[in-house]
C-alpha positions as CSV (number, residue, x, y, z in Angstrom):
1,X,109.8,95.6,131.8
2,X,109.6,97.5,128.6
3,X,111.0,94.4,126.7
4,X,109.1,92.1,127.8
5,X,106.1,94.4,126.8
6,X,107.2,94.2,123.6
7,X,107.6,90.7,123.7
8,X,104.1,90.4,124.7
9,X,103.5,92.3,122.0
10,X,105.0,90.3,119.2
11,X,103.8,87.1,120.6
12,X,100.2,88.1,120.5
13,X,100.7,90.2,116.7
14,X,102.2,86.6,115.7
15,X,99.3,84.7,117.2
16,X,96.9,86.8,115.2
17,X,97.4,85.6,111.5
18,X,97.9,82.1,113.1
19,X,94.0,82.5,114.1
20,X,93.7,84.1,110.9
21,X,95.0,81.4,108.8
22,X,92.5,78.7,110.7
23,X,89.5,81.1,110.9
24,X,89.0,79.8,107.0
25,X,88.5,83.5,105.5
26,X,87.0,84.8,108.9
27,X,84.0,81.8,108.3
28,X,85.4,79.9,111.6
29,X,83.9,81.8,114.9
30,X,86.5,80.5,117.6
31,X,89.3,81.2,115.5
32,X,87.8,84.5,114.3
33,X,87.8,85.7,117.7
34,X,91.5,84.9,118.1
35,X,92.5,87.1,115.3
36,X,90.6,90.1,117.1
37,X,91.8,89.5,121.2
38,X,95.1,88.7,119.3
39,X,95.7,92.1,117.8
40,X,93.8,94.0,120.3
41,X,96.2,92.7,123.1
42,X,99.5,93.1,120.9
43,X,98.3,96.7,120.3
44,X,97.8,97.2,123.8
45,X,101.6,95.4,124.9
46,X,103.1,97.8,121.7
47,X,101.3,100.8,123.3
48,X,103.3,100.4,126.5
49,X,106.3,99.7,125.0
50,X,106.0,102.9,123.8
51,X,106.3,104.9,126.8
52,X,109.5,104.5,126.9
53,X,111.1,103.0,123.4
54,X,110.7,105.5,120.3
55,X,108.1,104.4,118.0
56,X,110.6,103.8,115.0
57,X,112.9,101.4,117.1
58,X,109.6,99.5,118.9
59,X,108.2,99.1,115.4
60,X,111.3,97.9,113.8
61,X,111.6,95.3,115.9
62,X,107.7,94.3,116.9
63,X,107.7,94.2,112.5
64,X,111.2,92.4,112.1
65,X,110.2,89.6,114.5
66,X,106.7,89.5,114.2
67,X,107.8,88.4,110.2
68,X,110.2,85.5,111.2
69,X,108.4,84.4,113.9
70,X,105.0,83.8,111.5
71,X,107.2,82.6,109.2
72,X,108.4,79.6,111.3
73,X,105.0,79.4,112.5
74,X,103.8,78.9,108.7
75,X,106.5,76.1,108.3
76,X,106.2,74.6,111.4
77,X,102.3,74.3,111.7
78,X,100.7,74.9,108.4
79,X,103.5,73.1,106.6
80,X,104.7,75.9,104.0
81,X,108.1,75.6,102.6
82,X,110.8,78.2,102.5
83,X,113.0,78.8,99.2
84,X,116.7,80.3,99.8
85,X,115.4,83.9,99.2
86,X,113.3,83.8,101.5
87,X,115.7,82.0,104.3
88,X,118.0,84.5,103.9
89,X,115.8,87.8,103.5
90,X,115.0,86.3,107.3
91,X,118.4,86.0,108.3
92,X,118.7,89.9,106.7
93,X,116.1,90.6,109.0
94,X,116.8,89.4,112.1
95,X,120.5,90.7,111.6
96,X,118.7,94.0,111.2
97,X,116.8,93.9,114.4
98,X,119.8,92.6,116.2
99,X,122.2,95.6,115.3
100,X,119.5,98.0,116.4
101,X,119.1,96.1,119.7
102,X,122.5,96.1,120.4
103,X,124.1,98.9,119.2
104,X,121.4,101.3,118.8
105,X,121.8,104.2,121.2
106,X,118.4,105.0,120.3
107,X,116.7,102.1,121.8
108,X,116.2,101.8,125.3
109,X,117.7,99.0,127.7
């Protein structure tokens, strides 16, 4: 259950500056909204997660995928382009999160 906590948890943090990006510099009321229940539920999801996961590995990965996941978002739905730097700092990053998943003995399973 823990890790899908922290799935919860990065779905929501990623859903936040989504809202944030249509609330039009927090001018937009619906959208403004969002950004708060968006953040308030992924703290809530992290804050679980942490019962049981240290707070250096949950962040590392709530932060590592939180970043790619916006940044597909950003492409995907607010049309933003990628250059190879920044493809591969994201590849960096999810390689990163991966090692500590899988061959962390610090991190839970």
């Amino acid at each position: 259950m823990t890790y899908f906590y922290l799935a919860a948890a990065i779905v929501c943090e990623v859903a936040a500056p989504s809202f944030l990006k249509m609330s039009d510099g927090m001018t937009r009321v619906g959208p403004s909204i969002g950004v708060a229940i968006g953040y308030a539920v992924a703290f809530y999801f992290l804050s679980l997660t942490l019962r049981t996961v240290p707070v250096g590995i949950a962040y590392a990965i709530w932060a590592g995928a939180g970043v790619v996941l916006i940044t597909l978002v950003g492409v995907f739905a607010f049309r933003q382009a990628l250059d190879m730097a920044a493809v591969v700092g994201m590849l960096l990053i999810v390689t990163g999160v991966a090692v500590i998943y899988l061959f962390s003995k610090t991190a839970t399973h």
